[in-house]
C-alpha positions as CSV (number, residue, x, y, z in Angstrom):
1,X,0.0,0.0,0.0
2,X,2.4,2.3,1.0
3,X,4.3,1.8,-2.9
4,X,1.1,2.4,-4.1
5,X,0.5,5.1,-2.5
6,X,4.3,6.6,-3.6
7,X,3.4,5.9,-6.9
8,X,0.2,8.0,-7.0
9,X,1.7,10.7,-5.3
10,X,4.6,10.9,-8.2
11,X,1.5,10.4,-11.0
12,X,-0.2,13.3,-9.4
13,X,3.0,15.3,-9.4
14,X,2.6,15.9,-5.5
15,X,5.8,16.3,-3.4
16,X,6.3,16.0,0.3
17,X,7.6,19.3,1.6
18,X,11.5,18.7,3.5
19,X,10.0,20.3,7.0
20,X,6.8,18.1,6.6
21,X,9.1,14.4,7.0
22,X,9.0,13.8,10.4
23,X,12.8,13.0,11.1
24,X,14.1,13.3,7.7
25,X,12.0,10.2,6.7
26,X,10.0,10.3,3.8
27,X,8.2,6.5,4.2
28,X,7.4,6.8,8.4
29,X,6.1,10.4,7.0
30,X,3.4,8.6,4.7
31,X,2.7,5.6,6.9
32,X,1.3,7.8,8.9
33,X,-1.5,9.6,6.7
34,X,-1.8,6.1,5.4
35,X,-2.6,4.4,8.8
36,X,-4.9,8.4,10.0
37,X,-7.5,7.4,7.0
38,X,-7.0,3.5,7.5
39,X,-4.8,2.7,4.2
40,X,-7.0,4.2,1.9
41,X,-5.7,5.6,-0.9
42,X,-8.2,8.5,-2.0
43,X,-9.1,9.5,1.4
44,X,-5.2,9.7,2.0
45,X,-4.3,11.8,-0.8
46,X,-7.2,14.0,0.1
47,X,-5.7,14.2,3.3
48,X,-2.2,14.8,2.7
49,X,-2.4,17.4,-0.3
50,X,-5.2,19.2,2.2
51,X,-2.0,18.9,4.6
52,X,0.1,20.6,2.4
53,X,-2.1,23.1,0.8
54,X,-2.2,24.3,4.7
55,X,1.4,24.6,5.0
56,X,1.7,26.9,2.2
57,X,-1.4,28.9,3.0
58,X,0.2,29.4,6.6
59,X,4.1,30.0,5.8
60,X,4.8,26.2,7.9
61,X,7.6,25.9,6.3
62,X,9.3,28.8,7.9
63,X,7.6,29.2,11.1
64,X,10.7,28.1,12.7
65,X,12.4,31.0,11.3
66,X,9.8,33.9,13.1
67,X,10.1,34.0,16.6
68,X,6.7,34.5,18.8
69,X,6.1,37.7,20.5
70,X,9.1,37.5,23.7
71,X,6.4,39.4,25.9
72,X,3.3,37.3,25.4
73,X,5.9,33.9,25.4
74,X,6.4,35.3,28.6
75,X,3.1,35.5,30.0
76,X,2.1,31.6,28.7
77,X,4.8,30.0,30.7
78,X,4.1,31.8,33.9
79,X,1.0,30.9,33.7
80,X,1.5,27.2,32.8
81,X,3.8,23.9,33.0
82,X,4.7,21.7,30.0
83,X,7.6,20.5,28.3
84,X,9.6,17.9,27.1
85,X,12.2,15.6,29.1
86,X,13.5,12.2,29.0
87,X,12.4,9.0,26.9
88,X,10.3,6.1,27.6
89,X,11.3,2.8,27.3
90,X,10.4,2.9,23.4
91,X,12.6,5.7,22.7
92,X,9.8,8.0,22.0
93,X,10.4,11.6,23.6
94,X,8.1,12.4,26.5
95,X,6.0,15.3,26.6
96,X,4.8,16.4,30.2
97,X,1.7,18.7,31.1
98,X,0.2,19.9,33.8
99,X,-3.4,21.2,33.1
100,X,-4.4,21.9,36.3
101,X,-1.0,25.0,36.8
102,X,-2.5,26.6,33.6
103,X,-4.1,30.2,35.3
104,X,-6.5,30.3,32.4
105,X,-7.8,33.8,33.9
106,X,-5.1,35.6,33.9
107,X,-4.1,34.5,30.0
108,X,-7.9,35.6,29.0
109,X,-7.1,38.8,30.8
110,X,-3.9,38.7,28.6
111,X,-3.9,40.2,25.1
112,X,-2.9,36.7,24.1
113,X,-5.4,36.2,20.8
114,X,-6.7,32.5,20.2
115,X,-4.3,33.3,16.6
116,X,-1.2,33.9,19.4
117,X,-2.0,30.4,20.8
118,X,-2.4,28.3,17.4
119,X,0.9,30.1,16.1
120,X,2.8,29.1,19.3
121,X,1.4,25.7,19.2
122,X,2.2,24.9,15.4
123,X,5.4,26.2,15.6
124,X,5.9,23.6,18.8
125,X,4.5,20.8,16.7
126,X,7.1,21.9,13.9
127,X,9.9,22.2,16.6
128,X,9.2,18.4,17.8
129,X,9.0,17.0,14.1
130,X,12.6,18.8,13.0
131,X,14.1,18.6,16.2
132,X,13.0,16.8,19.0
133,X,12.0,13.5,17.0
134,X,15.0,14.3,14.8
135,X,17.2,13.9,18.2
136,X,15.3,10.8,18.9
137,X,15.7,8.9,16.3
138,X,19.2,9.7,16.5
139,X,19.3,7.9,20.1
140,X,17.5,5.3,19.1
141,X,18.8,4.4,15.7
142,X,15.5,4.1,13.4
143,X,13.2,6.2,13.4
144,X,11.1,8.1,15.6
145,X,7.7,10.0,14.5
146,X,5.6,10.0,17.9
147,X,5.6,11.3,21.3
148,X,4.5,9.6,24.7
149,X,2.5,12.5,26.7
150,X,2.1,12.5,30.5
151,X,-0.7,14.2,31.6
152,X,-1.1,15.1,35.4
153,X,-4.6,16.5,35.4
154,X,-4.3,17.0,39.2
155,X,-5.5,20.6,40.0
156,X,-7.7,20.3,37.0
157,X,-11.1,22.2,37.7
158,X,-14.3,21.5,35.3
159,X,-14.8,24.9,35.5
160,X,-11.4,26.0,33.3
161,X,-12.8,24.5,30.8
162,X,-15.0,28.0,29.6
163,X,-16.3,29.1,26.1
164,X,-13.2,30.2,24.8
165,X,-10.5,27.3,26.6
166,X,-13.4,24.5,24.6
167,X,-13.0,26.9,21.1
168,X,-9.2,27.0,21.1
169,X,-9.0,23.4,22.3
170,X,-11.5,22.2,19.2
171,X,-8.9,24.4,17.1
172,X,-5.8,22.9,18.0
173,X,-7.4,19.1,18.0
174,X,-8.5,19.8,14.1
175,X,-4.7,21.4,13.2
176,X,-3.5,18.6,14.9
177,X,-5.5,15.8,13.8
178,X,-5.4,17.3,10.0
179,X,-1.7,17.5,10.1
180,X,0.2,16.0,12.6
181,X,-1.5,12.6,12.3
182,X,-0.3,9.7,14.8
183,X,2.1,11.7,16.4
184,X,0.4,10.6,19.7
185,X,2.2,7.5,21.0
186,X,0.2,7.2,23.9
187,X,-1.3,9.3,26.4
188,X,-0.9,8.5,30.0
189,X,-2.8,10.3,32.2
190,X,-1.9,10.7,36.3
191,X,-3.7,11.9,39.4
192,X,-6.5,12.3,38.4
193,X,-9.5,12.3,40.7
194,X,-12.6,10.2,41.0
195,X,-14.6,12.7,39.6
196,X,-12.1,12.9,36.2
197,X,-11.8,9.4,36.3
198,X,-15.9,8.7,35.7
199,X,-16.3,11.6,33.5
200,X,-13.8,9.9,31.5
201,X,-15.2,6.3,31.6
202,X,-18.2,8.2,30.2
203,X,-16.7,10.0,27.0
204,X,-13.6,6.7,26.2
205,X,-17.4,4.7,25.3
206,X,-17.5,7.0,22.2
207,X,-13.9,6.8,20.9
208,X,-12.6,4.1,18.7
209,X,-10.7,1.1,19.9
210,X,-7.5,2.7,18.0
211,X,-7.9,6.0,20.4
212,X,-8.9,4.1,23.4
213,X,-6.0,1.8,23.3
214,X,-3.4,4.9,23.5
215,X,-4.9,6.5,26.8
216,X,-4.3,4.7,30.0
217,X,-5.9,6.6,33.2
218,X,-3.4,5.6,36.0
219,X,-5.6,7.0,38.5
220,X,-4.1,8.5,42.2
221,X,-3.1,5.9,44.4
222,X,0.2,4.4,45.4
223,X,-0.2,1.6,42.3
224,X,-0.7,4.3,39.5
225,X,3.6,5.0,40.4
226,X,4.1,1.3,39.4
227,X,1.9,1.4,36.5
228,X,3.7,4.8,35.1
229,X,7.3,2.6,35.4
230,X,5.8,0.2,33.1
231,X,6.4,2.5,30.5
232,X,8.9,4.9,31.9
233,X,12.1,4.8,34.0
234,X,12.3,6.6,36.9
235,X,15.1,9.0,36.1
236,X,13.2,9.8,32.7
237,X,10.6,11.3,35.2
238,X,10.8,14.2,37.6
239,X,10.0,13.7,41.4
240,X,6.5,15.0,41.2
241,X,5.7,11.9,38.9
242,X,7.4,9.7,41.4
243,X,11.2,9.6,39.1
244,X,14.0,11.2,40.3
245,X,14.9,13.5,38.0
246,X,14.6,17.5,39.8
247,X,11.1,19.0,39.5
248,X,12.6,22.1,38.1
249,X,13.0,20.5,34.3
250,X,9.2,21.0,33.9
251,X,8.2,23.2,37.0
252,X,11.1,25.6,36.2
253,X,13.0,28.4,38.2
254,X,12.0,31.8,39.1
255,X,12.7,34.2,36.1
256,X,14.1,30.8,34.0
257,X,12.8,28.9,31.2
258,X,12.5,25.2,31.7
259,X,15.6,23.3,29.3
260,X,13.2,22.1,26.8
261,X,11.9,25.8,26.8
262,X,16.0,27.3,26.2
263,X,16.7,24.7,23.6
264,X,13.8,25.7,21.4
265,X,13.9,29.2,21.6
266,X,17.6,29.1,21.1
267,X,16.8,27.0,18.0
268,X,14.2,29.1,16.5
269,X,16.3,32.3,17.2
270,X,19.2,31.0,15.5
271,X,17.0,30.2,12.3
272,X,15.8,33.3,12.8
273,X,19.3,34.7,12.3
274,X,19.9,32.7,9.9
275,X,17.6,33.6,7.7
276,X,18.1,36.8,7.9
277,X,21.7,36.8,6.7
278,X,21.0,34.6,3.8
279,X,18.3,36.9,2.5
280,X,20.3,39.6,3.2
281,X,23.3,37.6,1.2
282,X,21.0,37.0,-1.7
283,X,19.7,33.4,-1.5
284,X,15.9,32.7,-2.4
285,X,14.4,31.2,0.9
286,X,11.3,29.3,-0.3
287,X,11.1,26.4,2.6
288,X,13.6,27.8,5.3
289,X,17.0,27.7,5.6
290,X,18.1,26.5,2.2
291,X,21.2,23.8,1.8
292,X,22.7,23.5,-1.8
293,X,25.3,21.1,-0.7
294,X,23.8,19.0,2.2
295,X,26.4,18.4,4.9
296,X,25.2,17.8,8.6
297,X,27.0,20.9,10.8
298,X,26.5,20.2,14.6
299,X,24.8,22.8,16.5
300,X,26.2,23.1,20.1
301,X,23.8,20.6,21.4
302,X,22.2,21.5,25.0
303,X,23.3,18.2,26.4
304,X,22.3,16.1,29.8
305,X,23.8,18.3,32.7
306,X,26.6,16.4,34.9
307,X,25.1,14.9,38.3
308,X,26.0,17.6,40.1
309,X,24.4,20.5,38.2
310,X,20.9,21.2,39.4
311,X,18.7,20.7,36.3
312,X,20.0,18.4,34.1
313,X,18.7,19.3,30.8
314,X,17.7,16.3,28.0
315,X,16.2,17.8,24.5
316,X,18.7,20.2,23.0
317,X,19.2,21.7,19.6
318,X,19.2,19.1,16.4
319,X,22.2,19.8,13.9
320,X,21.1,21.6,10.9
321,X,21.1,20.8,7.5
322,X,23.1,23.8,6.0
323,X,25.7,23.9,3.3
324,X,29.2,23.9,3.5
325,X,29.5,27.6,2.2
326,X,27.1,28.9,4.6
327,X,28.6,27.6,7.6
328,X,31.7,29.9,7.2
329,X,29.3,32.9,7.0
330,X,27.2,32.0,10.0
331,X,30.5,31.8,11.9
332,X,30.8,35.2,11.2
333,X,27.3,36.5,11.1
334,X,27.2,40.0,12.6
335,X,30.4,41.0,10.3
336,X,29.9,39.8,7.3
337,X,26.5,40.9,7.0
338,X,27.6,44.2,7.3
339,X,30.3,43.8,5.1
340,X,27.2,42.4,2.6
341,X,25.7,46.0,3.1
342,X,28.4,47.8,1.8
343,X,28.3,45.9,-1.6
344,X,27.1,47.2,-4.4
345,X,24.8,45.0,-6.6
346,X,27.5,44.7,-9.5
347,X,30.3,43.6,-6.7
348,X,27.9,40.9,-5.5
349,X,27.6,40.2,-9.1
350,X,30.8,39.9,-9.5
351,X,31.9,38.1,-6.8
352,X,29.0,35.0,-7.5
353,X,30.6,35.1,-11.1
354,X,33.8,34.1,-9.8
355,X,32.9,31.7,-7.4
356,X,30.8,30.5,-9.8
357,X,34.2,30.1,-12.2
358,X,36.3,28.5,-9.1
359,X,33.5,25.9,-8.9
360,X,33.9,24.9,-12.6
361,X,37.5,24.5,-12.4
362,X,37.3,21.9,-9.2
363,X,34.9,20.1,-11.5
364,X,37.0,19.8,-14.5
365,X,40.4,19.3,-12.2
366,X,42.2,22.5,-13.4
367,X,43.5,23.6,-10.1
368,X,47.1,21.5,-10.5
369,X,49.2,24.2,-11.2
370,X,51.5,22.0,-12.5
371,X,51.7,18.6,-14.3
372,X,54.1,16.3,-12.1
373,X,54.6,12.9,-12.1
374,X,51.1,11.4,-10.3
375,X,52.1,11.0,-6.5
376,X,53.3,15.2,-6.9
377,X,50.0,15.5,-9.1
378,X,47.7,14.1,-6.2
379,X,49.3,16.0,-3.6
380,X,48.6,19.1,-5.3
381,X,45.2,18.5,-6.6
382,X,44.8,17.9,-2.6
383,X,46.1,21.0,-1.5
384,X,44.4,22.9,-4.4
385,X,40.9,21.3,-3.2
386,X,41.1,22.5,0.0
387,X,42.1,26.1,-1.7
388,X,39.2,26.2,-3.7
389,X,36.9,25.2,-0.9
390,X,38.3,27.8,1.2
391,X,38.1,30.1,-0.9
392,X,33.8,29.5,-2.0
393,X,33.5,30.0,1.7
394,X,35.3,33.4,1.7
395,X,33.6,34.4,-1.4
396,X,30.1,32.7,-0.3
């Protein structure tokens, strides 16, 4: 099915954009749509080019390159508690929240729009599917296209749930459900209370048995600690779920951002930069940070603190796919962007002809300045490689 389902894609002329494959893998990327509409092929199609004519219509592809509003950021994440730490024991990347710390008063007081909320939340969804699954896979060695959520609904009041939490909820389900299908490796929900509990029992009679089967309610009592281990090692967890991981990776510190928090927005605003100086440079950024000649350049990853730091910190930054010629600029960012401002259009011109002229001569081997015998001829095609390599990233 999933050939099939290839082939009618190439037929139709329909191609998966780069951000849209979940860890870089095209096949994982479709299984999923496939399995969301139950392997059938029209609905599928329907589904996925609905998927994509979204992500044009809504700039996905470079949402990771805008950074949200630092102020309003601000006033979502000291008024709730989420984030990502640790793994379970499939390798799948747990996400932990805590519904009943969100003061859903004081962000309706806000002048945080319902249009605030979906942007943040897409560009989280994107940040997981390029980075945080990315990372995972990497850990695991296949691949990785779904999370495990934790869910401590303790604290949770029916009375949170107004008008306008219930409309932005129904929003994010559909976005979610439309295009991020089976990202949801299984939901397990903690303390929740007897009156959660039947409410619950109530609504899992009208789900499917695929839906059903993913949430597991593991209720209050002293067993529910065992039945989270099942799935999750204790120092994957902090000690409010019962692990011993520090509470501070998802509670936070006063006037800090939780790790899983820094790592993201660290990520985004070095995209951000990125794009930038590259549209500044010239380049035609159609799906994000371009990369001509794909080469993996690693990004100083956030990793796991040592055991006597205070929060160790697990999900850091993925490396980026960037080209070889852009790396050099990016380690120079500030200066050679203003350097780029003092060029004239014909000096740009200019200097892309003769890179563009360097290139040609690596391809044909005319760099050997001289013609030795072949042990002198190697060395120097060597040398004069690394010249001209060096020298597209000056020019570049």
């Amino acid at each position: 099915v999933l050939q099939s389902f290839k082939d009618l894609l190439n037929q139709e002329g329909i191609e998966i954009p780069r951000h849209m494959r979940f860890a870089g893998d095209l096949d994982a990327t479709l299984l999923r749509f496939l399995r969301a509409r139950k392997f059938n092929l029209e609905k599928t199609f329907e589904m996925i080019t609905e998927c994509i004519k979204w992500r044009k219509e809504n700039n996905v592809e470079t949402i990771l390159d805008r950074p949200f509003d630092s102020k309003k950021l601000s006033v979502i994440r000291a008024n709730s508690q989420s984030g990502y730490y640790g793994y379970d024991k499939k390798g799948q990347p747990i996400y932990i929240d805590r519904p009943g710390k969100l003061n859903v008063q004081k962000l309706l007081n806000s002048d945080i729009t319902n249009e605030d909320i979906l942007f943040k939340h897409v560009q989280e969804m994107e940040y997981m599917a390029n980075v945080i699954l990315w990372e995972a896979s990497e850990r695991a060695g296949h691949t990785i296209d779904s999370c495990l959520m934790i869910l401590d609904v303790g604290g949770v009041k029916i009375s949170d749930f107004t008008k306008e939490v219930k409309s932005i909820l129904n929003t994010i389900t559909k976005v979610d459900q439309d295009n991020y299908p089976e990202t949801n490796g299984g939901t397990l929900i903690v303390n929740s209370s007897f009156i959660f509990t039947a409410i619950y029992r109530v609504v899992e009679a009208f789900l499917d048995k695929r839906t059903r089967e993913k949430i597991k309610v593991l209720g209050t009592d002293k067993k529910s600690r065992a039945r989270l281990l099942q799935y999750v090692e204790e120092d994957q967890l902090p000690q409010f779920l019962g692990g011993t991981a520090p509470d501070e990776v998802i509670v936070g510190q006063p006037g800090k951002p939780i790790p899983s928090h820094s790592a993201m927005d660290e990520y985004i605003s070095r995209r951000a930069r990125q794009s930038e100086l590259l549209t500044a440079a010239g380049w035609e950024l159609g799906g994000g940070i371009p990369s001509p000649t794909r080469t993996h350049i690693a990004e100083p990853s956030i990793a796991r603190a040592s055991e006597s730091a205070s929060v160790p910190t697990r999900h850091g930054t993925r490396e980026l796919e960037i080209s070889v010629e852009v790396a050099e600029v990016l380690a120079s960012a500030d200066q050679v962007l203003e350097q780029i401002n003092r060029l004239s259009q014909e000096e740009i011109q200019q200097m892309k002809e003769h890179l563009t002229r360097i290139n040609e001569q690596a391809v044909r081997g005319e760099i050997d300045a001289h013609n030795h015998n072949s042990d002198s001829t190697n060395t120097q095609q060597k040398i004069g490689n690394n010249q001209v390599e060096a020298k597209c990233c000056q020019i570049q």
